[in-house]
C-alpha positions as CSV (number, residue, x, y, z in Angstrom):
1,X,8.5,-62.3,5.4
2,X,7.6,-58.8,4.3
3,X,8.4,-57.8,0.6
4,X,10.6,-54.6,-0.4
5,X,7.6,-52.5,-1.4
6,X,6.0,-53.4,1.9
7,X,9.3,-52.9,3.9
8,X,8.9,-49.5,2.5
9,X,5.6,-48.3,3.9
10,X,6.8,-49.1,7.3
11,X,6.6,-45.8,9.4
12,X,10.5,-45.1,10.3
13,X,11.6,-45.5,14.1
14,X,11.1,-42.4,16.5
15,X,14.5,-42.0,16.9
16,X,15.7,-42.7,13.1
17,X,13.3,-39.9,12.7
18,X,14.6,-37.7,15.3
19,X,18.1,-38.4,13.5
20,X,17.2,-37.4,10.1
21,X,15.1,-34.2,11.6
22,X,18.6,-33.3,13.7
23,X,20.7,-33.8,10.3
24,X,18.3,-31.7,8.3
25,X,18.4,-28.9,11.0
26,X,22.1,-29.1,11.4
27,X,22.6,-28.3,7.2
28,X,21.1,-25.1,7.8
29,X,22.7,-21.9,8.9
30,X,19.9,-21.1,10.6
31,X,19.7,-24.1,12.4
32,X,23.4,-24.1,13.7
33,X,23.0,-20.9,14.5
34,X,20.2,-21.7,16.6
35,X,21.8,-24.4,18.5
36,X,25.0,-22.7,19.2
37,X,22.9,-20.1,21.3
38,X,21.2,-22.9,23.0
39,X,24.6,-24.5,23.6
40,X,26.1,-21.3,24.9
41,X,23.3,-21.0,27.0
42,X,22.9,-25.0,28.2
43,X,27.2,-24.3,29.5
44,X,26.4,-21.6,31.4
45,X,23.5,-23.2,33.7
46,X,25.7,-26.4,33.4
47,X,28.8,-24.2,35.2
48,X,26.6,-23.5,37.7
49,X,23.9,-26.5,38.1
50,X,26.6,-28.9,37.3
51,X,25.5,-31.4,33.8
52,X,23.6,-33.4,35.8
53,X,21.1,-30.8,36.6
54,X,21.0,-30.3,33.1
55,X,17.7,-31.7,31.5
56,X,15.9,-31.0,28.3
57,X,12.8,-29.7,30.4
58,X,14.8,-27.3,32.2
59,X,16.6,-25.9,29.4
60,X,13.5,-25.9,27.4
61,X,12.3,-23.6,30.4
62,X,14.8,-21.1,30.8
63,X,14.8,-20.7,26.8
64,X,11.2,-20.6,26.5
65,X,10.8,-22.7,23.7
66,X,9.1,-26.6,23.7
67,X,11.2,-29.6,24.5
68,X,10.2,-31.0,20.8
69,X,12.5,-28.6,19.7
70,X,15.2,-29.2,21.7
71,X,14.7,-32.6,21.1
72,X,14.9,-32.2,17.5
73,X,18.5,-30.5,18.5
74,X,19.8,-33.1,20.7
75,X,17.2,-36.4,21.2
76,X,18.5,-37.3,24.5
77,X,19.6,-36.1,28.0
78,X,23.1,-37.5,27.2
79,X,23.3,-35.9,23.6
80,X,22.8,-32.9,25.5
81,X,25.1,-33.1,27.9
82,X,28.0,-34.3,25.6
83,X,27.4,-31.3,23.1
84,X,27.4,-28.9,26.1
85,X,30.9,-30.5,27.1
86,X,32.0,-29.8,23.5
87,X,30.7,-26.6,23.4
88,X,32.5,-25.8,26.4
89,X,35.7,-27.0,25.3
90,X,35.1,-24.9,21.9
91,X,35.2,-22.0,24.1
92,X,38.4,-23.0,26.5
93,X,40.4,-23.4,23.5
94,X,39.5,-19.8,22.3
95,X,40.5,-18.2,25.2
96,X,43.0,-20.0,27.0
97,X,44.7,-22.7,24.6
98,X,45.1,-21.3,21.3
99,X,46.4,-17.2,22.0
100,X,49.3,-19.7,23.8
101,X,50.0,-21.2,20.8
102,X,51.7,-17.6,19.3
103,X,54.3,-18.4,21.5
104,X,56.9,-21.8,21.8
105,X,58.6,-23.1,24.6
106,X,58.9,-21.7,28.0
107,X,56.5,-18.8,26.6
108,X,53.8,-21.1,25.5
109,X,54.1,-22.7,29.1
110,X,53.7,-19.4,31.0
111,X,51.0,-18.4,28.5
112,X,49.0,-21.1,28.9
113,X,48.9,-20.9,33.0
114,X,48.2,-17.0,32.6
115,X,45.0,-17.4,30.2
116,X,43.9,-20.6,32.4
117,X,44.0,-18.3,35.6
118,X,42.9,-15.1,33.8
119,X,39.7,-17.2,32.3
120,X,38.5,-18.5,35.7
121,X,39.2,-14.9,37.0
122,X,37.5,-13.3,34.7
123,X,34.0,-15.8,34.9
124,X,34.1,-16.5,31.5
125,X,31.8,-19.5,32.3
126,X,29.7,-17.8,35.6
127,X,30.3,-20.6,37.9
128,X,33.9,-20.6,37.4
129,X,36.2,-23.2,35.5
130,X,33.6,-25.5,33.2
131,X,35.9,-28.3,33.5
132,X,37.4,-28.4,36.7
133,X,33.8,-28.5,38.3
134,X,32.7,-31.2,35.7
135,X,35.9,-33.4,36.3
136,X,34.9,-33.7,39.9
137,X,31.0,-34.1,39.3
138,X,31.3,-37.1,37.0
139,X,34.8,-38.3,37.8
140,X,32.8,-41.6,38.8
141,X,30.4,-42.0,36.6
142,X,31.0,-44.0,33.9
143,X,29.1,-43.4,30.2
144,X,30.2,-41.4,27.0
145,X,30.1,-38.4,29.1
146,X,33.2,-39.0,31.7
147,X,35.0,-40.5,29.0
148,X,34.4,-37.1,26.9
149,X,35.1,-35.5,29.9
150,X,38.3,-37.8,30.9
151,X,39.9,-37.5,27.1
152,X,39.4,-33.1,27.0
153,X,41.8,-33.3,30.3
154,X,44.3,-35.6,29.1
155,X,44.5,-33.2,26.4
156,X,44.8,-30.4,28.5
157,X,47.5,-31.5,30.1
158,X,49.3,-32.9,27.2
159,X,49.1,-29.1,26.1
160,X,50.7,-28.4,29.5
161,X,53.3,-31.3,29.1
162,X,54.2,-30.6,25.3
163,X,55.4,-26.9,26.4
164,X,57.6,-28.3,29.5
165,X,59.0,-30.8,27.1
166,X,59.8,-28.3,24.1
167,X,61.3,-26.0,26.8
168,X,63.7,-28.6,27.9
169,X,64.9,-29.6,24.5
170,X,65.6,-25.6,23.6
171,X,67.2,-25.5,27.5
172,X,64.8,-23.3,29.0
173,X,64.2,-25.8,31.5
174,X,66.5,-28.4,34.0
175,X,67.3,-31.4,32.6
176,X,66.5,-33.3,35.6
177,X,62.4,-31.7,35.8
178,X,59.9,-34.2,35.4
179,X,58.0,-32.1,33.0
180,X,54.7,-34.6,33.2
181,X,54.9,-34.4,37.4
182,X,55.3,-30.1,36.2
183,X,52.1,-30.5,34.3
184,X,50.0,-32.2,37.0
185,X,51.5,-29.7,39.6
186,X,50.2,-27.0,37.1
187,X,47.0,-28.5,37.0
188,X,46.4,-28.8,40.6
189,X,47.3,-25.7,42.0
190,X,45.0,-24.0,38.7
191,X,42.1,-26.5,40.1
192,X,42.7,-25.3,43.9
193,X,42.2,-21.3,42.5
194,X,39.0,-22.2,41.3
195,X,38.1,-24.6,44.6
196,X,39.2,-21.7,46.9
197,X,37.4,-18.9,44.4
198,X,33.8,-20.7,43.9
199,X,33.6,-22.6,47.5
200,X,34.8,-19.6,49.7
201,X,34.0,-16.7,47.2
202,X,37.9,-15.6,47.8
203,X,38.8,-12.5,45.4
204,X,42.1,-13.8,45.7
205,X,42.4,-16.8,45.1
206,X,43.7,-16.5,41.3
207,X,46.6,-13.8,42.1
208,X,47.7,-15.8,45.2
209,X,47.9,-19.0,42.9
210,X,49.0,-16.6,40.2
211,X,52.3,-16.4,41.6
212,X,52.9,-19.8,43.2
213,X,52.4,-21.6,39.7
214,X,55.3,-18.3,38.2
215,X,57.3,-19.1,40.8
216,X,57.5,-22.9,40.8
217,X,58.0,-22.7,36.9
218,X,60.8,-20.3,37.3
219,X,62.3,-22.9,40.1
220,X,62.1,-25.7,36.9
221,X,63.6,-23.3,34.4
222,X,66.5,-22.4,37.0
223,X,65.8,-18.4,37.3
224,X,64.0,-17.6,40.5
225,X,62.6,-13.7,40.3
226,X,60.9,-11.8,43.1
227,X,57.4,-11.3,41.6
228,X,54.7,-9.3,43.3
């Protein structure tokens, strides 16, 4: 049996030092500063490669910088891939979840619809909505990555679900709307946009979709108007 002292001089595990290098990187500014502009890069070729495609090598490629130091960022194809699905989220709340949240109700439910559509219109990732494209690449494959995946949706449309409800309770809504089968209906017709946009390049996909998902919450809230 090896003593303390000699315990001591053992050389520490790859990967235990790969941890500690990633936690000394991370304390610095420098260093988060660094990785955010790799992230920010890593979701874009992600939105249009898909996560899979996503390796170390390549990304160390298009950055132009060695895969040690990505590795000293992330240690693993799957680290990567999971910070690039945070990342990604970080930037769907900014644009599309949180301006909703200035509103309540019936408001926040509309709000959150038009910054969905208006981010996929608008390419804020360039190959279109970040999550609907990686729900269907890794909807079966298990691993930390579909269950990060899986749990960001279910938040998504608990957003979607919490608005309905609040709406009901203040009246802006029927009483008799399901307002979790509104939520998925959302959902779906929002995913079909971005199917219709990115698969058969249509420029209108979003406005046509635009005013299907107005009009069907309108029909829940019980005040039908003509929109354009």
């Amino acid at each position: 049996m090896k003593t303390s002292q000699q315990r001591a001089k053992t050389p520490a595990r790859p990967r235990q030092r790969i941890r500690a290098a990633r936690k000394t990187i991370l304390r610095r500014p420098r260093g988060l500063k660094t990785r955010r502009a790799i992230l920010r890069k890593a979701v874009n070729l992600a939105s249009l490669e898909g996560l899979e495609g996503l390796t170390i090598g390549k990304l160390a490629s298009e950055l132009r910088i060695s895969k040690s130091g990505l590795f000293a960022h992330f240690g693993s194809k799957e680290d990567l891939q999971c910070a690039v699905v945070d990342a990604a989220r970080g930037i769907f709340v900014e644009k599309v979840v949180r301006p909703a949240y200035e509103f309540r109700g019936l408001k926040r439910l509309r709000a959150l619809c038009e910054n969905w559509l208006s981010y996929g219109e608008r390419k804020v990732f360039p190959g279109g909505c970040f999550f609907s494209a990686a729900s269907l690449e890794f909807d079966d494959r298990p691993g930390r990555v579909r269950d990060l995946i899986v749990e960001l949706m279910k938040k998504w449309l608990g957003n979607l679900e919490h608005a309905a409800r609040e709406a009901q309770l203040a009246g802006e809504l029927k009483k008799e709307v399901d307002v979790r089968q509104l939520a998925f209906e959302l959902q779906a017709l929002a995913m079909g946009a971005n199917w219709s946009s990115r698969l058969f390049r249509d420029p209108s996909a979003f406005r046509l979709v635009r005013g299907t998902i107005l009009r069907r919450i309108d029909q829940a809230s019980g005040s039908v108007h003509s929109r354009e």
